[in-house]
N, CA, C and O atoms as a MOPAC input file, in Angstrom:
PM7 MOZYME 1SCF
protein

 N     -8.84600 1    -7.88900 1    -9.53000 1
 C     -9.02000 1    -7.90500 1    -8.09700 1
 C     -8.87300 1    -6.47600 1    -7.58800 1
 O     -8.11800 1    -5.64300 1    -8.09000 1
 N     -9.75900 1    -6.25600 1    -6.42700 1
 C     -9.56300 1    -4.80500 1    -5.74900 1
 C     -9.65200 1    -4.97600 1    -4.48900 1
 O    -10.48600 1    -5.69000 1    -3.93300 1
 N     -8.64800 1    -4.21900 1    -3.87300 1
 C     -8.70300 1    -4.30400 1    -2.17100 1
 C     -9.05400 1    -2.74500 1    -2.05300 1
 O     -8.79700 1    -1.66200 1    -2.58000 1
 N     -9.85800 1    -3.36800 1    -0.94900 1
 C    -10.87000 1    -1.58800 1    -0.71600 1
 C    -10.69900 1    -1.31100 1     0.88600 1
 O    -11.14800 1    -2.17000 1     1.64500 1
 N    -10.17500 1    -0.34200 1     1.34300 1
 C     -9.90400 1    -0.00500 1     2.36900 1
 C    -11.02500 1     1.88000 1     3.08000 1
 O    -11.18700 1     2.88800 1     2.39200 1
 N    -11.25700 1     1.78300 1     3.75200 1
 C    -12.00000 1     2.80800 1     4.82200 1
 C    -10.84800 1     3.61500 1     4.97000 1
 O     -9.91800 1     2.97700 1     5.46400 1
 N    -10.51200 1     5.12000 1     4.64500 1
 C    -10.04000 1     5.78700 1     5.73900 1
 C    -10.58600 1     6.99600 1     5.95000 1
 O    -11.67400 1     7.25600 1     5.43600 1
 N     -9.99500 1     7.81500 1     6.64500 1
 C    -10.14700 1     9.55400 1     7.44700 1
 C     -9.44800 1    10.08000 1     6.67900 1
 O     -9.89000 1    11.19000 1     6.38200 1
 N     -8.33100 1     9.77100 1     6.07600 1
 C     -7.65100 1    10.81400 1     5.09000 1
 C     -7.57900 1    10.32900 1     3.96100 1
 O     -6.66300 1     9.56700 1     3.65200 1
 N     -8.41200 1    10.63800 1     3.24400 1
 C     -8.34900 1    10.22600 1     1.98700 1
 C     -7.68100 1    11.33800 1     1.00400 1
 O     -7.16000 1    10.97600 1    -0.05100 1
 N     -7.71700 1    12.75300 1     1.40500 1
 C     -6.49900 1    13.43400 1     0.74700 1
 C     -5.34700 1    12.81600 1     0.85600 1
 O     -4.85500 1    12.43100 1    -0.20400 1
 N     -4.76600 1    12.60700 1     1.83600 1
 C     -3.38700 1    12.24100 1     2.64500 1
 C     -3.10600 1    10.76700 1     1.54500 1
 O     -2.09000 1    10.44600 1     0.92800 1
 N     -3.91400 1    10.36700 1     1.59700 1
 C     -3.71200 1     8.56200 1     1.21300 1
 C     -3.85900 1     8.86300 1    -0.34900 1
 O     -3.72800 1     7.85700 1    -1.04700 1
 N     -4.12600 1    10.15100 1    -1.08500 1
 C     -4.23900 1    10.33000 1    -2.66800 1
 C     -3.06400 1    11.22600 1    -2.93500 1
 O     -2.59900 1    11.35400 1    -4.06700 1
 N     -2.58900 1    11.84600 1    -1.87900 1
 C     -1.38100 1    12.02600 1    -2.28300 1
 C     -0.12300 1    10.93300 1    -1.53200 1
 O      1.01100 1    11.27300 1    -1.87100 1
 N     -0.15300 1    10.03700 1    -0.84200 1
 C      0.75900 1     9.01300 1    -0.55600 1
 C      1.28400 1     7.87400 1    -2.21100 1
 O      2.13600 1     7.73100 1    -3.08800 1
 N      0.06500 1     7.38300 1    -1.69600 1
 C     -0.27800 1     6.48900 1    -3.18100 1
 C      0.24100 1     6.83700 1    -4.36300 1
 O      1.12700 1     6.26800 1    -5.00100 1
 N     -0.67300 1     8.30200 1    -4.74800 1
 C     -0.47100 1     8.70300 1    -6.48600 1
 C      0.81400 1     8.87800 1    -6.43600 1
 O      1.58400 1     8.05700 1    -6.93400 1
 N      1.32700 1    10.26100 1    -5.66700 1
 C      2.38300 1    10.99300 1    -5.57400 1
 C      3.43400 1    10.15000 1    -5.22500 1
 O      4.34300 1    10.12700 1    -6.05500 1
 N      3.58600 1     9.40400 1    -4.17500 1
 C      4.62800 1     9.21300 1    -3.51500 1
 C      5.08300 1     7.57800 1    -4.52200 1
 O      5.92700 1     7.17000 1    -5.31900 1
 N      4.00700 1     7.18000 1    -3.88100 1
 C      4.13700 1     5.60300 1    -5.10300 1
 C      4.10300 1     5.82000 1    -6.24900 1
 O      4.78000 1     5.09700 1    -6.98100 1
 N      3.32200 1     6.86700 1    -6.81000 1
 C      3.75900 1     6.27400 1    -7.96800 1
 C      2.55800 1     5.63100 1    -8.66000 1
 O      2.82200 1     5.29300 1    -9.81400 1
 N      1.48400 1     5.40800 1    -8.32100 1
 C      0.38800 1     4.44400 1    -8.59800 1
 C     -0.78900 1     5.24200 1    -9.28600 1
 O     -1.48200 1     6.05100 1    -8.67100 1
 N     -0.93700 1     4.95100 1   -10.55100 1
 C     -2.16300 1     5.87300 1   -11.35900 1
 C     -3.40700 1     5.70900 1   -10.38500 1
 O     -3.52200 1     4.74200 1    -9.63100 1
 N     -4.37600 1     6.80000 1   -10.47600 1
 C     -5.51600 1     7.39900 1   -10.38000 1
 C     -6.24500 1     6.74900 1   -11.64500 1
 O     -5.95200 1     7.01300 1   -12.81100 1
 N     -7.03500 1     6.04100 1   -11.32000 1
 C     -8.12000 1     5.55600 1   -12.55100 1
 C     -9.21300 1     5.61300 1   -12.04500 1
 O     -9.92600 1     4.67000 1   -12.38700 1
 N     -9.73300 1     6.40300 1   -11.28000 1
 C    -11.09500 1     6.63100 1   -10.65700 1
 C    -11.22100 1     7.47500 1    -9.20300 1
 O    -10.54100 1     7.20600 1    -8.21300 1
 N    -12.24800 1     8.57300 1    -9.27500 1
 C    -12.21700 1     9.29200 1    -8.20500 1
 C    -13.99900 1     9.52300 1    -7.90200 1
 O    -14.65300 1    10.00400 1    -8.82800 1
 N    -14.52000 1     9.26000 1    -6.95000 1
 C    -16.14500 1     9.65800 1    -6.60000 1
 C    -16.54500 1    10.54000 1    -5.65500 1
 O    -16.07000 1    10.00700 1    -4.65200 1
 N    -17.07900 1    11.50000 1    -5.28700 1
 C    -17.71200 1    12.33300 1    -4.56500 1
 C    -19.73100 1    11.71300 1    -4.01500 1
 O    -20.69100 1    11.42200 1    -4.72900 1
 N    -19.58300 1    11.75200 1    -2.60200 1
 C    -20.94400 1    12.26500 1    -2.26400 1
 C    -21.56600 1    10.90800 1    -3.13500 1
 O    -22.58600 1    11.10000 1    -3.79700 1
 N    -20.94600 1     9.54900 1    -3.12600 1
 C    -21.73200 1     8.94300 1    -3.83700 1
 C    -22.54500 1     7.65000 1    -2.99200 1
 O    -22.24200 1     6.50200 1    -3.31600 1
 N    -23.22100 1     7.79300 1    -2.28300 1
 C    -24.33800 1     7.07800 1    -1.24200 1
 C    -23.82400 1     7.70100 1    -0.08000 1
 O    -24.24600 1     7.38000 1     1.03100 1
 N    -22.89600 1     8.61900 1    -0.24600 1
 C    -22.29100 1     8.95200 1     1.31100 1
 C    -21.03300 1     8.79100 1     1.45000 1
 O    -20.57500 1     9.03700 1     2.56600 1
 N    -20.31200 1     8.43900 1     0.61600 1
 C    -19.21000 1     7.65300 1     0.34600 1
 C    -18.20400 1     9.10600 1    -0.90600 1
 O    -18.82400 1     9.91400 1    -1.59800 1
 N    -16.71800 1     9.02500 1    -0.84100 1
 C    -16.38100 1     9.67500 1    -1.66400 1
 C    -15.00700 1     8.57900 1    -1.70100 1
 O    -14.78800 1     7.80900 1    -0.76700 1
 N    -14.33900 1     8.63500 1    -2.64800 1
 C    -12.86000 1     7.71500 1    -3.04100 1
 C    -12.58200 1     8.19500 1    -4.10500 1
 O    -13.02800 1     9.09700 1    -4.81400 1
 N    -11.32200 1     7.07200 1    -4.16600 1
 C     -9.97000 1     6.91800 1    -4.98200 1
 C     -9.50700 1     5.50700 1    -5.63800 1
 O     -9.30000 1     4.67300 1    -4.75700 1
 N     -9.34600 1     5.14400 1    -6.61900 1
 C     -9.31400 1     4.12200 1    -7.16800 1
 C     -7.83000 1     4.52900 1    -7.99200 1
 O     -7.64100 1     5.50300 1    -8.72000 1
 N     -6.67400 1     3.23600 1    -7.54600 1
 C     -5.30000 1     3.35100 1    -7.89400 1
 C     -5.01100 1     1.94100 1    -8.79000 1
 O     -5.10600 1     0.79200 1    -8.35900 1
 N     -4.70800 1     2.27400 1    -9.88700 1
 C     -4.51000 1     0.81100 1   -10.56200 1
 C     -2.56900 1     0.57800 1   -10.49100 1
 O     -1.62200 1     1.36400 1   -10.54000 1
 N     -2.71400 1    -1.04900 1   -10.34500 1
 C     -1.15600 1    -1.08200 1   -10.30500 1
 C     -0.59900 1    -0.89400 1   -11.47700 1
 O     -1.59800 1    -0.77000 1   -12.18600 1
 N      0.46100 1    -0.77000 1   -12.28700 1
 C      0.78700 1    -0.76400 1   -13.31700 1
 C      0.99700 1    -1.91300 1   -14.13200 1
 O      1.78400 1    -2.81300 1   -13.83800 1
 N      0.16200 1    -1.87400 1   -15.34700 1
 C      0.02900 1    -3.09800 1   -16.14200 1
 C     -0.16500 1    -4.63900 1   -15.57500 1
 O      0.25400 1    -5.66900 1   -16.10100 1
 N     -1.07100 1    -4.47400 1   -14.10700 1
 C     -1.83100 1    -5.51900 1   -13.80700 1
 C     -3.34200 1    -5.27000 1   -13.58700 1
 O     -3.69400 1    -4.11100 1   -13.36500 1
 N     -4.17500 1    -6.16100 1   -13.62400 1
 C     -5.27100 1    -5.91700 1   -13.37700 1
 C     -5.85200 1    -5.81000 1   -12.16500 1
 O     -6.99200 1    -6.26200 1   -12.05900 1
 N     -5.24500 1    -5.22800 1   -11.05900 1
 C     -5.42700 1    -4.90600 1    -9.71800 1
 C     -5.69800 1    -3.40500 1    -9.49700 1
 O     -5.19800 1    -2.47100 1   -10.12400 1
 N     -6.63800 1    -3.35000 1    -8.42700 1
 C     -6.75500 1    -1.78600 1    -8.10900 1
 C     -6.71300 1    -1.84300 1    -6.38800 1
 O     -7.16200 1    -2.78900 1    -5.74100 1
 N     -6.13800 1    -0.74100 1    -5.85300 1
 C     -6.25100 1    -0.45200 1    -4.43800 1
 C     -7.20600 1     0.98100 1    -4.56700 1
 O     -7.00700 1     1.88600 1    -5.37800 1
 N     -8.38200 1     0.91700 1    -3.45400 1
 C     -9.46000 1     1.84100 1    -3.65000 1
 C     -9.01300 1     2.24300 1    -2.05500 1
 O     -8.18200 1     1.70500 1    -1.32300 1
 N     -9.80200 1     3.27700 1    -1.84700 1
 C     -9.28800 1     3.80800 1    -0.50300 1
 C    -11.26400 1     4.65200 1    -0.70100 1
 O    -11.64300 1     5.23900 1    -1.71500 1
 N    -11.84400 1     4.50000 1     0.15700 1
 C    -13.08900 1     5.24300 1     0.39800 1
 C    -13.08400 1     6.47900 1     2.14500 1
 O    -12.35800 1     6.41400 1     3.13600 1
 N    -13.91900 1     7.18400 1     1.89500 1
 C    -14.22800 1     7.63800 1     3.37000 1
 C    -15.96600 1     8.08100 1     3.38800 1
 O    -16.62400 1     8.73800 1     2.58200 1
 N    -16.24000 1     7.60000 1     4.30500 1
 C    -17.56100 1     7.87400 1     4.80600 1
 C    -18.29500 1     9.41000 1     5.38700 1
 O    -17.55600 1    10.03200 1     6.15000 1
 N    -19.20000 1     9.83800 1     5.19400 1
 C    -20.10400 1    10.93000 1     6.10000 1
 C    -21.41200 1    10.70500 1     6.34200 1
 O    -22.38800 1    10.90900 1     5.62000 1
 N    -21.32100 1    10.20900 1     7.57100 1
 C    -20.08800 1    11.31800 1     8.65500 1
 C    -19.25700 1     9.72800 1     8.68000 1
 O    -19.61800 1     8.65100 1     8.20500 1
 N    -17.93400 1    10.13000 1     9.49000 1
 C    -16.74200 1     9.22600 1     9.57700 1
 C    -17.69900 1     8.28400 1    10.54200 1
 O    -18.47500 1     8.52600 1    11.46600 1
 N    -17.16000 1     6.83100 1     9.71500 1
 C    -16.98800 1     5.37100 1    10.27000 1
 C    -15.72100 1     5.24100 1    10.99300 1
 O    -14.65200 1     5.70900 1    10.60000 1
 N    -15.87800 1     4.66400 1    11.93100 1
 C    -14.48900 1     4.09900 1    12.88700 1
 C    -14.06400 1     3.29400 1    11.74400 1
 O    -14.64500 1     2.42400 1    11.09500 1
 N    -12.66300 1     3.91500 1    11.65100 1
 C    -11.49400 1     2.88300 1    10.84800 1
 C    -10.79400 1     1.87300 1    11.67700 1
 O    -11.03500 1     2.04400 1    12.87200 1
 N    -10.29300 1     1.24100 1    11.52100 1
 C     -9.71900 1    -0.42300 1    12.13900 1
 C     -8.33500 1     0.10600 1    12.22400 1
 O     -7.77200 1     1.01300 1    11.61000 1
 N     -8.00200 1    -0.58500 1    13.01200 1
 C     -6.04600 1    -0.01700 1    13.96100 1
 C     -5.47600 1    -0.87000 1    13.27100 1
 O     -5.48300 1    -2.09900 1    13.34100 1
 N     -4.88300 1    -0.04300 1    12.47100 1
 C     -3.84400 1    -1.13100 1    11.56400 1
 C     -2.54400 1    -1.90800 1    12.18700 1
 O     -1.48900 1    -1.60300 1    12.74300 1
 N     -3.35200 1    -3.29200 1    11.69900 1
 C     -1.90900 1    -4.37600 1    12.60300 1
 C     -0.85400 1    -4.71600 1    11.85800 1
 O     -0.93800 1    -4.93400 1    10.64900 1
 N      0.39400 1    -4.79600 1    12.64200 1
 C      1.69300 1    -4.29600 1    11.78500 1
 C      2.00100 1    -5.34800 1    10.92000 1
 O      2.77500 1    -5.14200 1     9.98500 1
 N      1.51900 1    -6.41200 1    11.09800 1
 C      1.76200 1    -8.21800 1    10.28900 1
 C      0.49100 1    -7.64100 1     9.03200 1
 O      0.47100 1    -8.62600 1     8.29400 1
 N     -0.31600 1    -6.83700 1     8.55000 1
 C     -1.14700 1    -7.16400 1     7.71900 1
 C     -0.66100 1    -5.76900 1     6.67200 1
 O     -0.82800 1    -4.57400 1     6.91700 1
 N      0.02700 1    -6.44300 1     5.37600 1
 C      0.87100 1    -5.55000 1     4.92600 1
 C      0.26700 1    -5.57800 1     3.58100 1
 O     -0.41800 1    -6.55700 1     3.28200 1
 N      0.48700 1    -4.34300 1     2.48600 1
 C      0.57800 1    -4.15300 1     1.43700 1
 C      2.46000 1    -4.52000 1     0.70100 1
 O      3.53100 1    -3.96500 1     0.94800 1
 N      2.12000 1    -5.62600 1    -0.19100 1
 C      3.92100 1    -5.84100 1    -0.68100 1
 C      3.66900 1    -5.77300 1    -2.24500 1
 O      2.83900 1    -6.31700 1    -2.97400 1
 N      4.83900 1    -4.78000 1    -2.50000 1
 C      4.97500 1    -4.04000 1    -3.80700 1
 C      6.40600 1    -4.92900 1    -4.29600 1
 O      7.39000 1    -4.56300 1    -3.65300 1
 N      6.63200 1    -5.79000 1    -5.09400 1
 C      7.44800 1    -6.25700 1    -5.45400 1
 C      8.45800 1    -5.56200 1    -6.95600 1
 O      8.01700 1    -5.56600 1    -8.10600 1
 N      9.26800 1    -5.24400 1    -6.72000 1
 C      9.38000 1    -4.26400 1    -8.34700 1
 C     11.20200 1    -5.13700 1    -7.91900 1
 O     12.12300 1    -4.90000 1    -7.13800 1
 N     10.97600 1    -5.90300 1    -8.69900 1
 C     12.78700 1    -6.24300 1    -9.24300 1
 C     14.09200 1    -5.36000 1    -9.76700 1
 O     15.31000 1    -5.41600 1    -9.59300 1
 N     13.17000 1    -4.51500 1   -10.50500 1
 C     14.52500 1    -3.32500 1   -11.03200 1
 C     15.16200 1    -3.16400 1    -9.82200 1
 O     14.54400 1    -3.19200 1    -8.75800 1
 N     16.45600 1    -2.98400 1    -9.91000 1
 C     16.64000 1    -2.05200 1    -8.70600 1
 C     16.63700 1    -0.35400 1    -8.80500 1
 O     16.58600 1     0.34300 1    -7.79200 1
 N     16.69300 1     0.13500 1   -10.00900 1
 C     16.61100 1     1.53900 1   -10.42400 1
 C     14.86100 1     1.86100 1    -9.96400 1
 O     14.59700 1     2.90300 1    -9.36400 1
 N     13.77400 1     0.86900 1   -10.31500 1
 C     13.01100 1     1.56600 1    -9.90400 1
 C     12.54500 1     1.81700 1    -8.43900 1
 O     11.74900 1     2.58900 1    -7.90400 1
 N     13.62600 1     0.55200 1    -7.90100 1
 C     13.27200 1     0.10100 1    -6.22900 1
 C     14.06800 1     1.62000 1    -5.77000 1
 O     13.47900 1     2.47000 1    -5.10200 1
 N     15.32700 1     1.76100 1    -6.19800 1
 C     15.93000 1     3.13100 1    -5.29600 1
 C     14.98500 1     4.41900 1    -6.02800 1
 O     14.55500 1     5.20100 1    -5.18000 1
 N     14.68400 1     4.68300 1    -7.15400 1
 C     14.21500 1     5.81900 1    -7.43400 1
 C     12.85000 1     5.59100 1    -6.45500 1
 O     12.78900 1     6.49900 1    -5.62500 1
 N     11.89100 1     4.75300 1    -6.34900 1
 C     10.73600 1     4.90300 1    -5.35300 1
 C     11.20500 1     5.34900 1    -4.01500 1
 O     10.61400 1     6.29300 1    -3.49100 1
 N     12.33000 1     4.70400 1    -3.31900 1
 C     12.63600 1     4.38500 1    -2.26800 1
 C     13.48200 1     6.27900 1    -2.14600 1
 O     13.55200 1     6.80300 1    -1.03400 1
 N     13.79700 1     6.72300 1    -2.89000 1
 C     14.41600 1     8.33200 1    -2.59700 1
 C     13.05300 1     8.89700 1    -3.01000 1
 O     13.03300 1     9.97300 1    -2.41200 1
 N     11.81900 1     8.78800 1    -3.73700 1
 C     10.49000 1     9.69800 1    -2.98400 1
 C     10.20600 1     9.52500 1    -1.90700 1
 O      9.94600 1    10.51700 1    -1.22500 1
 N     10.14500 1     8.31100 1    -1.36500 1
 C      9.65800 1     8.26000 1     0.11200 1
 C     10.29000 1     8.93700 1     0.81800 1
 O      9.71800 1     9.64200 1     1.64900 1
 N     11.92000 1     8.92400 1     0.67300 1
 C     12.58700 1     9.70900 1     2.01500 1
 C     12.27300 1    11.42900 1     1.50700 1
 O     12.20100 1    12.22400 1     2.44400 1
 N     12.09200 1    11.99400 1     0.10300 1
 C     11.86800 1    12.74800 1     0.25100 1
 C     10.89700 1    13.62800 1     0.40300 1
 O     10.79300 1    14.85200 1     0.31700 1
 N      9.97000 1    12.42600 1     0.73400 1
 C      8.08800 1    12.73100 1     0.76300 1
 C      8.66000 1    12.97200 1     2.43500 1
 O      7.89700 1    13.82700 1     2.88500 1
 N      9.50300 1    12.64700 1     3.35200 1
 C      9.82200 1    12.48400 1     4.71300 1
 C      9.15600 1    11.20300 1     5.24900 1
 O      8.63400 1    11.13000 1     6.36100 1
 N      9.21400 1    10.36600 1     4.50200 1
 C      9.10300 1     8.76600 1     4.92300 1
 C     10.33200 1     7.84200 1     5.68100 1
 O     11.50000 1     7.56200 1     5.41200 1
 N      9.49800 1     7.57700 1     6.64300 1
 C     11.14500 1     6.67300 1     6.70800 1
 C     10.93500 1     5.21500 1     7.14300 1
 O      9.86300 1     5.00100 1     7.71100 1
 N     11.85100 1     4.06800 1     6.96200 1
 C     11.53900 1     3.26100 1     7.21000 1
 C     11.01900 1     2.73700 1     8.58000 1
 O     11.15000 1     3.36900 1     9.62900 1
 N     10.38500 1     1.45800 1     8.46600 1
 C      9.46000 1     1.11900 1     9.97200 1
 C     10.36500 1    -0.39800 1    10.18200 1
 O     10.40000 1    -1.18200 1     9.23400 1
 N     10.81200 1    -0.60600 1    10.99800 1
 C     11.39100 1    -1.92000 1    11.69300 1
 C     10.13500 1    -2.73100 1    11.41800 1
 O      9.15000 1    -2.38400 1    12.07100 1
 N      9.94500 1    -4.01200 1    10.35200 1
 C      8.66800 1    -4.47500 1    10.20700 1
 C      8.94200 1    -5.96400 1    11.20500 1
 O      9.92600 1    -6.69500 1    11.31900 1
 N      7.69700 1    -5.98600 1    11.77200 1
 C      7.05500 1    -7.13600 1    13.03800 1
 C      7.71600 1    -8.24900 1    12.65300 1
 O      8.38000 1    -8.96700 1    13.40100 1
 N      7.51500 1    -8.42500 1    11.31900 1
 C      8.29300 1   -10.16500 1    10.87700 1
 C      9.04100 1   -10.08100 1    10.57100 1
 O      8.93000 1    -9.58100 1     9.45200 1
 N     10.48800 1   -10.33700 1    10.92600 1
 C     11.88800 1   -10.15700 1    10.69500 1
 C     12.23500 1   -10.76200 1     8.81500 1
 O     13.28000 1   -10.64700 1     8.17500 1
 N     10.80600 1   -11.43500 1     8.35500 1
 C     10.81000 1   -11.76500 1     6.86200 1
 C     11.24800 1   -11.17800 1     6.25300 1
 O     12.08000 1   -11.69400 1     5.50600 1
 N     11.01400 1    -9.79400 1     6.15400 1
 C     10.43800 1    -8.55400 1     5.70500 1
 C     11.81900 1    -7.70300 1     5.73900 1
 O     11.81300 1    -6.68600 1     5.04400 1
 N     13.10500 1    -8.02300 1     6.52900 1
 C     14.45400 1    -7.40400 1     6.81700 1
 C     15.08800 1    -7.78800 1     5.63000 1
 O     16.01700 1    -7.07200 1     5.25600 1
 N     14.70600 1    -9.02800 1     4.77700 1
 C     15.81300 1    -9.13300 1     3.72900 1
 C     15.28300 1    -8.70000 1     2.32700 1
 O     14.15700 1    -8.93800 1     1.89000 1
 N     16.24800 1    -8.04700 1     1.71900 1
 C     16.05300 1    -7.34600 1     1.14900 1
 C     14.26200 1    -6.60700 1     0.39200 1
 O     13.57100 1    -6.74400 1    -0.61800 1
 N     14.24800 1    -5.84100 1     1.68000 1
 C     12.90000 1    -5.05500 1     1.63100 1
 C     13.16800 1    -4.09500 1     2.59500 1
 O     14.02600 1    -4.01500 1     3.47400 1
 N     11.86600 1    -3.08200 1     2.09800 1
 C     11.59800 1    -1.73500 1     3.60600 1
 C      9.73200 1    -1.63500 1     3.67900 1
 O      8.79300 1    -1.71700 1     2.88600 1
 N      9.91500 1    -1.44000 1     4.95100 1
 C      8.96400 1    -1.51900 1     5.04100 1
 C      8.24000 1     0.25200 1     5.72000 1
 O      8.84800 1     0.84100 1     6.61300 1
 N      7.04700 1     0.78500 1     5.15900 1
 C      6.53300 1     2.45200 1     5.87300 1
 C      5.51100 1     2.45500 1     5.84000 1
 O      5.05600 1     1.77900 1     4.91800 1
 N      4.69300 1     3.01200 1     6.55700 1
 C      3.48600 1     3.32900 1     6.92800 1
 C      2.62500 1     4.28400 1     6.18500 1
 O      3.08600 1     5.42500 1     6.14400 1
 N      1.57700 1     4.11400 1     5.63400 1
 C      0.95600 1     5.30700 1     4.99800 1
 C      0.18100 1     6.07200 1     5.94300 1
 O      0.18800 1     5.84100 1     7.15200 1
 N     -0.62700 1     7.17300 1     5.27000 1
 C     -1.33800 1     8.34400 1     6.40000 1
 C     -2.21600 1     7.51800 1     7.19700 1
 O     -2.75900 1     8.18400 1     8.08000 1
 N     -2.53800 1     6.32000 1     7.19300 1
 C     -3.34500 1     5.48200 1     8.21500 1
 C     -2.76200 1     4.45100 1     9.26500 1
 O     -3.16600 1     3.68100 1    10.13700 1
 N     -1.19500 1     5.01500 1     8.49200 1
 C     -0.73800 1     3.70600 1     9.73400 1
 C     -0.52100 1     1.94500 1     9.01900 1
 O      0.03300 1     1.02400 1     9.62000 1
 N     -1.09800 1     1.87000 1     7.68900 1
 C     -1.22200 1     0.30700 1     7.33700 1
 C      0.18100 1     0.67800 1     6.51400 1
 O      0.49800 1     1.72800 1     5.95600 1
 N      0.80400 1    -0.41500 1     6.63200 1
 C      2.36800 1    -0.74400 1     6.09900 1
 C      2.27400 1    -1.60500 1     4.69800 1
 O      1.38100 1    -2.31300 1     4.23300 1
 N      3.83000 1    -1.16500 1     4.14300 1
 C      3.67900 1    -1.17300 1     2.56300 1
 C      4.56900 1    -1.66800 1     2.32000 1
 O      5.46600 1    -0.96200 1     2.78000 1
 N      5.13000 1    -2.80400 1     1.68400 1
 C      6.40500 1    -3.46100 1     2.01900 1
 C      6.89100 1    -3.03700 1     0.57700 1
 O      6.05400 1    -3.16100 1    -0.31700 1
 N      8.32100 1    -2.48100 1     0.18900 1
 C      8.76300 1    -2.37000 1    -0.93400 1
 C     10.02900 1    -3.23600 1    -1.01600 1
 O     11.08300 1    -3.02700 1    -0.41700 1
 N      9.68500 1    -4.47100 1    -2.04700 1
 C     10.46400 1    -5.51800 1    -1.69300 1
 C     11.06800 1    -6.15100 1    -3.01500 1
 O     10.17300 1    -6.24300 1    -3.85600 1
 N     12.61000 1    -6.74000 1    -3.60400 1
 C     12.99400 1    -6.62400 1    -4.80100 1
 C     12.27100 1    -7.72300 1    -5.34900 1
 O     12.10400 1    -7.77200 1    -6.56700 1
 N     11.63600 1    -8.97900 1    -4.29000 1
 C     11.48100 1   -10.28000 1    -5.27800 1
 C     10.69100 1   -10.94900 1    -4.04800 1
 O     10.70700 1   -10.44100 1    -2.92600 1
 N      9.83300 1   -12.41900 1    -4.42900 1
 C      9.13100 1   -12.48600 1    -3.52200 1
 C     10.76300 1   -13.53600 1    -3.27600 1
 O     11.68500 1   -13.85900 1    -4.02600 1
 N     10.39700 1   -13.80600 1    -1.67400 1
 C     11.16900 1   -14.67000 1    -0.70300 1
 C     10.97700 1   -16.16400 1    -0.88700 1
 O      9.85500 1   -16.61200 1    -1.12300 1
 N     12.27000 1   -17.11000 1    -0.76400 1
 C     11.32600 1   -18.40700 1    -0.60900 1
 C     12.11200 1   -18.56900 1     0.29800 1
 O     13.31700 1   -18.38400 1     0.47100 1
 N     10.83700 1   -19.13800 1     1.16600 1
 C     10.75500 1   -20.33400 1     2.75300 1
 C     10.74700 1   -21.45600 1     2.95700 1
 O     11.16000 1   -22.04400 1     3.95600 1
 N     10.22200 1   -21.91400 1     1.92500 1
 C     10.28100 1   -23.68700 1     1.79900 1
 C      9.17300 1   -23.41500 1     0.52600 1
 O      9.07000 1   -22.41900 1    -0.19000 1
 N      8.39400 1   -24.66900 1     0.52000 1
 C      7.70600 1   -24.77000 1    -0.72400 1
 C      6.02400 1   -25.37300 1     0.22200 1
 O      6.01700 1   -26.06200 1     1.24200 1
 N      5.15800 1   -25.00200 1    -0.29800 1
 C      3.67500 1   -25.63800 1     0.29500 1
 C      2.91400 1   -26.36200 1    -1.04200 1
 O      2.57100 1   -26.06900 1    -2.18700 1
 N      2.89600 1   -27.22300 1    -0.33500 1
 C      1.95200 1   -28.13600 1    -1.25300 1
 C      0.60500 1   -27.56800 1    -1.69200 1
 O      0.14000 1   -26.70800 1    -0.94300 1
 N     -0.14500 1   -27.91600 1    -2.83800 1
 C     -1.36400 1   -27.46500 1    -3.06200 1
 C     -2.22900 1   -27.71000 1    -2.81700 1
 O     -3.28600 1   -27.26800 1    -3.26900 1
 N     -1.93800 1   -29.12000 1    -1.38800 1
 C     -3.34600 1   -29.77700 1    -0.75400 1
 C     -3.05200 1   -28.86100 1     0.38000 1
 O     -4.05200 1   -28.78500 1     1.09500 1
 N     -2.02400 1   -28.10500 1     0.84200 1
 C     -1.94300 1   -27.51500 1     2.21500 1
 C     -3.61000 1   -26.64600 1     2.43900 1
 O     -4.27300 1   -26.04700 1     1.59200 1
 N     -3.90600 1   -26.88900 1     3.93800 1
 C     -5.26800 1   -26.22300 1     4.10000 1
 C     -5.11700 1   -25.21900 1     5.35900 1
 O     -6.07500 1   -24.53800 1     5.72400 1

C-alpha cells in the first residue's frame, strides 16, 4: 500500500520524514510528467508514504487536524529516541483535536501542517463487528 500526498515543500518533507523519522528513501524522481518526489518505505512493512510536488504548484489541501498519520512503535527506547529527534529537529508537540490521541501518544505537524501521531500501541475502544458498515 502507498499513500501519496501533494506538497510545496518537498525538500522540507525529505528532510522531516528521512531525517527526523527516521523513514528510508527508496525512491526519488525529477521533472517526471511535471511531477518530482520522494518515496519513504516503512520499516520492514510493505507500505510506502510518497510525497510529490507539481510545476508549476497545484493548490495543496489545508490539512485537517482529525486526518492523521499514526506511527505505532512499542519499544519504548525507540519511541523516546524518535521522540528526542523531534525536539531536537525543534519539533514540538501539537495538543491533538481528539483527546484519543492524549493517551499515551504525541502528536506534530510536518512542513505541511498534516499531523503524525507517535503512539506506543494501538488503543482499544470497544470492539466493531465485521458486519459494521
Amino acid at each position: 500500500m502507498r499513500i501519496a500526498r501533494t506538497t510545496r515543500r518537498l525538500a522540507e518533507q525529505r528532510r522531516f520524514y528521512g531525517e527526523t523519522l527516521g523513514l528510508v528513501v527508496v525512491a526519488e524522481f525529477s521533472g517526471h510528467a511535471g511531477y518530482s518526489g520522494v518515496v519513504f518505505a516503512l520499516p520492514g512493512l510493505p507500505l510506502h508514504l510518497e510525497f510529490t510536488r507539481q510545476l508549476p504548484a497545484a493548490p495543496v489541501p489545508v490539512p485537517d487536524p482529525d486526518e492523521l498519520l499514526v506511527l505505532y512503535l512499542p519499544d519504548a527506547g525507540v519511541r523516546r529516541a524518535l521522540l528526542q529527534r523531534l525536539a531536537v529537529a525543534g519539533r514540538r508537540p501539537l495538543e491533538p483535536a481528539n483527546p484519543y490521541w492524549k493517551q499515551d501518544a504525541h502528536t506534530f505537524a510536518d512542513a505541511d501542517g498534516w499531523r503524525i501521531v507517535i503512539a506506543a500501541r494501538p488503543l482499544r475502544i470497544g470492539s466493531v463487528s465485521p458486519d459494521a458498515k
